[in-house]
C-alpha positions in Angstrom: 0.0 0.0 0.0 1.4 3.1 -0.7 0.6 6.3 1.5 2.5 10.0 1.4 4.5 11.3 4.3 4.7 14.6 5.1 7.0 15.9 8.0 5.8 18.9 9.8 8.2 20.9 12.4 6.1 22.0 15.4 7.2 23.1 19.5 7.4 19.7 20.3 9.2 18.5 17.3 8.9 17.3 14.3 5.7 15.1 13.8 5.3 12.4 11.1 2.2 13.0 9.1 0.9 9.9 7.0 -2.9 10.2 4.8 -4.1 8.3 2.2 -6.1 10.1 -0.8 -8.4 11.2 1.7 -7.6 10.7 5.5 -5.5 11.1 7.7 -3.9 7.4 8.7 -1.2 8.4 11.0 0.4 10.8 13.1 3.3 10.2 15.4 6.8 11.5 16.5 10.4 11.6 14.6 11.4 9.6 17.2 9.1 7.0 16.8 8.9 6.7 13.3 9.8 3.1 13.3 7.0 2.1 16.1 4.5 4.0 13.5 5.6 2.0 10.8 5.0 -1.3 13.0 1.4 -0.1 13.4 1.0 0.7 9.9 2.2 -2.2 8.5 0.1 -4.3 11.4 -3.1 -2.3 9.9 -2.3 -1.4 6.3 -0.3 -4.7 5.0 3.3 -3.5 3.7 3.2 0.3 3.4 5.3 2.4 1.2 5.5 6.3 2.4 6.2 8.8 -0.7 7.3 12.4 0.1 4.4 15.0 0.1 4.3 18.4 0.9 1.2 19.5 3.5 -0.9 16.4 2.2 -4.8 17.2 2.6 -3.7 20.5 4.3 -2.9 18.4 7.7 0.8 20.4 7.7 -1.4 23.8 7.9 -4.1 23.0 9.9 -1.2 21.3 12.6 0.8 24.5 12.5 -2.7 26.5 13.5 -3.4 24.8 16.0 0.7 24.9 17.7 0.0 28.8 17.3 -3.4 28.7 19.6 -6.5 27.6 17.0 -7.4 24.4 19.1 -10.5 24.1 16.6 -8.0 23.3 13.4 -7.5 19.6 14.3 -11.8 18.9 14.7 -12.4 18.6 10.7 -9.5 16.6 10.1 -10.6 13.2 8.6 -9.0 10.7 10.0 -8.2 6.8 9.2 -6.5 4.9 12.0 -7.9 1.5 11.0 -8.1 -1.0 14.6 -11.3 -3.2 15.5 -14.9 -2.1 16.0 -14.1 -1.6 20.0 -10.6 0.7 19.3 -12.7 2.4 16.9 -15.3 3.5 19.6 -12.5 4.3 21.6 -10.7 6.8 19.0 -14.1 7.9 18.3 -14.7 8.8 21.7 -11.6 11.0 22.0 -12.1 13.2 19.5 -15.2 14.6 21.2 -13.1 15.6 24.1 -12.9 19.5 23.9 -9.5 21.3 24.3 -8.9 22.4 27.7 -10.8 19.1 29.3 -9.5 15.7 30.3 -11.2 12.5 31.1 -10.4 8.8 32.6 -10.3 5.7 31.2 -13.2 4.2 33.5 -15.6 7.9 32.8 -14.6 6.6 28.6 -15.4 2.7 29.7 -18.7 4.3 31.2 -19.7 6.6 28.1 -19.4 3.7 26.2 -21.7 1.1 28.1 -19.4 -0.9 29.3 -18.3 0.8 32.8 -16.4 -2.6 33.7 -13.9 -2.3 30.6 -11.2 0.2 31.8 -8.3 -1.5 31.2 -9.9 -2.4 27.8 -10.2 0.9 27.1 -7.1 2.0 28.0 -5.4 -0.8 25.5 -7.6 0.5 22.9 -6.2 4.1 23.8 -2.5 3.4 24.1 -2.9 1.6 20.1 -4.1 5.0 19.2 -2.1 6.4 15.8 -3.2 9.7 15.3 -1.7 11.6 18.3 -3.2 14.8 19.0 -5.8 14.4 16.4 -7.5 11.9 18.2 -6.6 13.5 21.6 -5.5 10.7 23.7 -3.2 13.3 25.8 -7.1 13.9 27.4 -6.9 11.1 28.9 -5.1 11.5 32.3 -5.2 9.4 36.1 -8.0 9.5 37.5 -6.4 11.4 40.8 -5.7 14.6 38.2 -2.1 13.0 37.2 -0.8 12.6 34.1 0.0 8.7 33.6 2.0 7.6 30.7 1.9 9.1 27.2 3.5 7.8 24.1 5.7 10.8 23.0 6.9 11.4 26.9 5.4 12.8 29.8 6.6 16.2 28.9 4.7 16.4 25.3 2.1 15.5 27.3 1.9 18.3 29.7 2.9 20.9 27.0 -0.1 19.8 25.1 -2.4 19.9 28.0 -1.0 23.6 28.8 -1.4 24.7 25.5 -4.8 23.8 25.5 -5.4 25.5 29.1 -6.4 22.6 30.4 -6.4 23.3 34.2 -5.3 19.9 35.8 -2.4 18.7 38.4 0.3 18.5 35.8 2.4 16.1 38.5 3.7 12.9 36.9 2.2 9.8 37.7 2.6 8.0 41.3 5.6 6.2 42.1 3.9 2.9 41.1 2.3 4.0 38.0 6.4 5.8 37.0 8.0 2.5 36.7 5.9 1.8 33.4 8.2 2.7 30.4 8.1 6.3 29.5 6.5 5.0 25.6 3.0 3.7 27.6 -0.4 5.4 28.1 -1.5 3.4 31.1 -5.3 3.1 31.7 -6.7 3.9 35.2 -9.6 3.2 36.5 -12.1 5.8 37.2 -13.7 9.0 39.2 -16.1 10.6 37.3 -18.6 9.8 34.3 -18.1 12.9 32.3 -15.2 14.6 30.6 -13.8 17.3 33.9 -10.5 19.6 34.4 -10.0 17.5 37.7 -10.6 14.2 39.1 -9.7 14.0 43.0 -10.3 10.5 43.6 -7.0 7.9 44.7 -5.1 6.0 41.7 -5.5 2.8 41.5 -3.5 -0.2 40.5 -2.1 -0.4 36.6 -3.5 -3.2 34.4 -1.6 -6.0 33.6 -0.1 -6.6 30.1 0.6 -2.6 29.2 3.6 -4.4 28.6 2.8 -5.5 25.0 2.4 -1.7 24.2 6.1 -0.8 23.6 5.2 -0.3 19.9 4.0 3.0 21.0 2.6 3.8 24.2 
């Protein structure tokens, strides 16, 4: 399959920006450019990237929202491939308005199935669009950050950007000794996207260990 590639220089970096004729398939970090092309090829079969320049437009509507339109990102059509229940997930995220967070268990609960954290917080950490599909919303459910693909401090900048009021600590002892390229789910406080959760942090799931691909 061949897609185009388009590399976009941004505060945190340059980003890796990979569509399709019409959609956006991929979004990650320089430095992870070979974890996105794991993912790709997972989804896609064997991929091919060929050069582009601002493909769909993504390269301008990216560099509007790093200079403070936190609206450019919403029309982006996007195509991250995944199952029906990572789709829900990805789908989920995007309706998460800058400047708000949410937990995995308020996502699990939005989505009928209030038991299926951890499931959702697989399903989050598989995500390849970062920052389109906002998975940086996603934070512990005590108002921490928890893990983020791209690093903890991405994370936070993206959150301040967005002036998302939140305690921008990093995680709990516990939750630090995951690697630094994991979203870990949590379990959760509230029901609803919020700017805080004050409730404790409980345990990490098992097997975030089979996320090193990305997050």
């Amino acid at each position: 399959m061949e897609l185009q590639l388009d590399r976009v220089e941004t505060a945190l970096g340059t980003l890796l920006v990979v569509t399709d004729d019409t959609h956006l398939c991929a979004l990650d970090y320089d430095d992870y450019h070979s974890r996105m092309m794991a993912l790709l090829n997972q989804r896609h079969g064997p991929v091919t990237l060929t050069p582009a320049v601002n493909p769909l437009g993504i390269g301008d509507r990216l560099q509007s929202y790093f200079a403070g339109d936190l609206a450019a990102l919403e029309e982006i059509a996007v195509n991250p491939s995944g199952t029906a229940f990572q789709q829900q997930v990805w789908a989920m995220l995007r309706r998460i308005p800058p400047g708000q967070t949410t937990s995995y268990g308020a996502l699990a609960a939005q989505l009928g199935k209030p038991k299926a954290s951890r499931a959702v917080g697989l399903a989050n950490s598989l995500n390849p669009i970062a920052i389109v599909i906002p998975c940086h919303r996603v934070i512990g459910a005590n108002g921490t950050l928890t893990g983020y693909a791209g690093g903890l401090e991405r994370k936070r900048w993206l959150l301040q950007h967005e002036g998302c009021r939140v305690d921008l600590r990093a995680p709990s002892a516990k939750a630090s000794q995951e690697k630094d390229g994991e979203r870990s789910p949590t379990s959760p406080a509230n029901t609803s996207p919020t700017t805080h959760s004050p409730t404790a942090l409980p345990d990490e799931p098992n097997g975030v260990e089979q996320l090193s691909l990305r997050l």
